[in-house]
N, C-alpha and C positions, 0 to 999 in steps of 0.2 A: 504493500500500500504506500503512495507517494503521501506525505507526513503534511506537504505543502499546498496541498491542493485543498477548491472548497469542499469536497465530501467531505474530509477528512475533520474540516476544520468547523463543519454543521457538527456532526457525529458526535467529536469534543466537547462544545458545547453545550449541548444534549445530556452527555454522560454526565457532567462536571455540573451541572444545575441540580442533578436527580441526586447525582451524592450531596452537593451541600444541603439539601432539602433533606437526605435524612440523619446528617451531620449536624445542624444548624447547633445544638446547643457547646458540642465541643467545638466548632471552630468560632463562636461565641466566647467559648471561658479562656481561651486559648488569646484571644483577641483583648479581652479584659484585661488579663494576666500582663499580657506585652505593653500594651496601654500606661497600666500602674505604676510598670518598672521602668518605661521610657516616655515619661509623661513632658519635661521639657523638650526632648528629641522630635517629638511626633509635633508639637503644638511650632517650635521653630521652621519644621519644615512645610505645617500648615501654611504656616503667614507668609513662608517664602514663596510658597509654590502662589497664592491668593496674590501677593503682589505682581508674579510676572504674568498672571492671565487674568488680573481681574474684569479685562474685559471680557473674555471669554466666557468667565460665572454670569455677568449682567445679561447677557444675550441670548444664554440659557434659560435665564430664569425670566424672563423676559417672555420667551414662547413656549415655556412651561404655563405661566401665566395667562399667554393667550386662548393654550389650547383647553385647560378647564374653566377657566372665565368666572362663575360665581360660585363653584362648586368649591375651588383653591381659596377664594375668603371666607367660606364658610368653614370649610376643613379647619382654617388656619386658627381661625379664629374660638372655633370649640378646642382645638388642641391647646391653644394660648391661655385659655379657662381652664382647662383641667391642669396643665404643668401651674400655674399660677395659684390652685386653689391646692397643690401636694408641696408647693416649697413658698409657705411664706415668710417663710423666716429669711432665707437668701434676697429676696424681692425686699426686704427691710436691709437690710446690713447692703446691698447695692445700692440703695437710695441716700442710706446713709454716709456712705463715702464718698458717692459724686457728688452731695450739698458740700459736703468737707473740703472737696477739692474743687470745687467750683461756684463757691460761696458770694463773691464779687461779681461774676460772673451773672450767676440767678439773680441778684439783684438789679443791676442793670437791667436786664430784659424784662422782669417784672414793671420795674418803674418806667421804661419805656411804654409797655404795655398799658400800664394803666393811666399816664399822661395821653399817650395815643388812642389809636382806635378802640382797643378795649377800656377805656374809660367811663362808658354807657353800659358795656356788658358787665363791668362787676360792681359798677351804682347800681343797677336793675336785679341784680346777682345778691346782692348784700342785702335790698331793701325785700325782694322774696324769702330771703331766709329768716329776716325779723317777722314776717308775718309769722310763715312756721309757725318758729320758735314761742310766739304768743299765744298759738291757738293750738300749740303740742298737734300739732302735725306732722307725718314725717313727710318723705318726698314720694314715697313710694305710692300716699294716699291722693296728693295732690296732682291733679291733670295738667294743671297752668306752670308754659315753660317762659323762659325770658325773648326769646320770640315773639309770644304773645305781650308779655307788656312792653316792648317797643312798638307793635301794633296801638296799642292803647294811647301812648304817648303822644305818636306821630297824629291819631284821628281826634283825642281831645285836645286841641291849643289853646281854648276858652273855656273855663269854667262854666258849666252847663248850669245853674244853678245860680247862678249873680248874673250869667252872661254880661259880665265886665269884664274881670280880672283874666290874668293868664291862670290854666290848670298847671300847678305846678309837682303836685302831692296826688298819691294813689287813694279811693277813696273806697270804701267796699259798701254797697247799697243798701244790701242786711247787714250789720255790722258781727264780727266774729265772735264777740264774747261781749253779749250786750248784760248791763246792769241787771232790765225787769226781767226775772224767771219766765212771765206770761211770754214776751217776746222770742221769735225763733231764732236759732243761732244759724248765720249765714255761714258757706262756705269760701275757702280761696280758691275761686274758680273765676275765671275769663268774663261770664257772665253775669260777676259779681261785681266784677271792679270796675269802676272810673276813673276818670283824671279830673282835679277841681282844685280850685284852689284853694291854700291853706286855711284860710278866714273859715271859708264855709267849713271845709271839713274838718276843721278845731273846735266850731259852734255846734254842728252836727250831732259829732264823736259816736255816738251810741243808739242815736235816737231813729225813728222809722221815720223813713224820705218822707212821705207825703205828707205827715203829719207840723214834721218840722220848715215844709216850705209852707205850708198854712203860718205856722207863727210866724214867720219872716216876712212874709208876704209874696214871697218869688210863686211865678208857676211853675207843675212838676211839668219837669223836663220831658219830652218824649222817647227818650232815648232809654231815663229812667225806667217808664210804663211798661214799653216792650220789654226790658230786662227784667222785670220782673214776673211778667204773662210766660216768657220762656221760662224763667225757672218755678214757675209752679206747674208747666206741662213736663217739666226734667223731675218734679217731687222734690226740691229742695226747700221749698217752705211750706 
């Protein structure tokens, strides 16, 4: 038999698949074992061989990528959960030592971040987790994302309720933790909140919209009305 040829070299590996298929665990401890004892060796020659062709990895993995599409994010991402939720202790002591060594670093790009564009997202970020926090909520109960109150923001620029003033302050229509027992407790939901200004929603505080624009003398808002007709078809009052 010519040793060179493709029969020869199918044949091969054919044979050499079926054996490590009923090898696997010895050429497994065999593989560990060498690993353990030449753990610098193997890791050097990793990052050498990764430097001289790391194009070659990106371009693989590239249309490995391509060719499973959402299945490869999905994969990746259930496997990234389970390794994450078997070593958390590594996943702290990594975090811990890249804040260590990269302390000035984080810093910077937070305060950029939050002088910049993120400057809205963790005002809106900060002021949803003081609701929470007041109305012992956690996140997981709450549907309303920061998304949503930048929607709110952008659509109230007038306080509904003076139709003077700028809305500056988030206002919630049933209020979350109202004084009277008779009174229903509202949720922090979308369909709860407005935007108004402080004045009002400082005089307000606790009290039930309609009643309270009677003593003021403002008319209710229509904005208010429908928000309220949808959450009594939702059951939250």
């Amino acid at each position: 038999m010519n040793y060179q040829s493709k029969e020869y070299r199918q044949y091969h590996r054919k044979w050499s698949m079926k054996w490590r298929a009923k090898h696997r665990e010895k050429l497994n401890k065999k593989s560990r074992e060498y690993y353990a004892q030449n753990k610098e060796k193997k890791r050097a020659y990793s990052r050498a061989w990764y430097k001289k062709n790391s194009k070659k990895v990106c371009i693989r993995a590239k249309k490995y990528r391509k060719k499973l599409g959402k299945k490869y994010t999905t994969h990746f991402r259930i496997w990234m959960r389970a390794w994450r939720a078997k070593h958390p202790e590594k996943i702290k002591e990594y975090h811990k030592k890249y804040y260590d060594s990269h302390y000035n670093k984080i810093l910077k790009m937070n305060r950029k971040y939050k002088n910049g564009v993120g400057h809205n997202k963790v005002k809106l970020w900060s002021i949803d987790y003081n609701y929470r926090r007041r109305a012992n909520i956690s996140k997981n109960e709450c549907s309303i994302t920061t998304k949503d109150l930048r929607t709110i923001t952008l659509t109230f620029k007038i306080c509904p309720y003076c139709q003077i003033r700028k809305a500056t302050t988030f206002e919630h229509i049933i209020p979350l933790l109202p004084r009277n027992i008779s009174m229903p407790r509202g949720q922090h939901i979308k369909e709860n909140i407005i935007r108004v200004c402080s004045s009002c929603n400082f005089s307000k505080q606790d009290k039930d919209p309609i009643k309270w624009c009677k003593e003021k003398g403002y008319p209710v808002p229509e904005i208010v009305i429908e928000r309220l007709k949808i959450m009594k078809t939702m059951g939250v009052t």
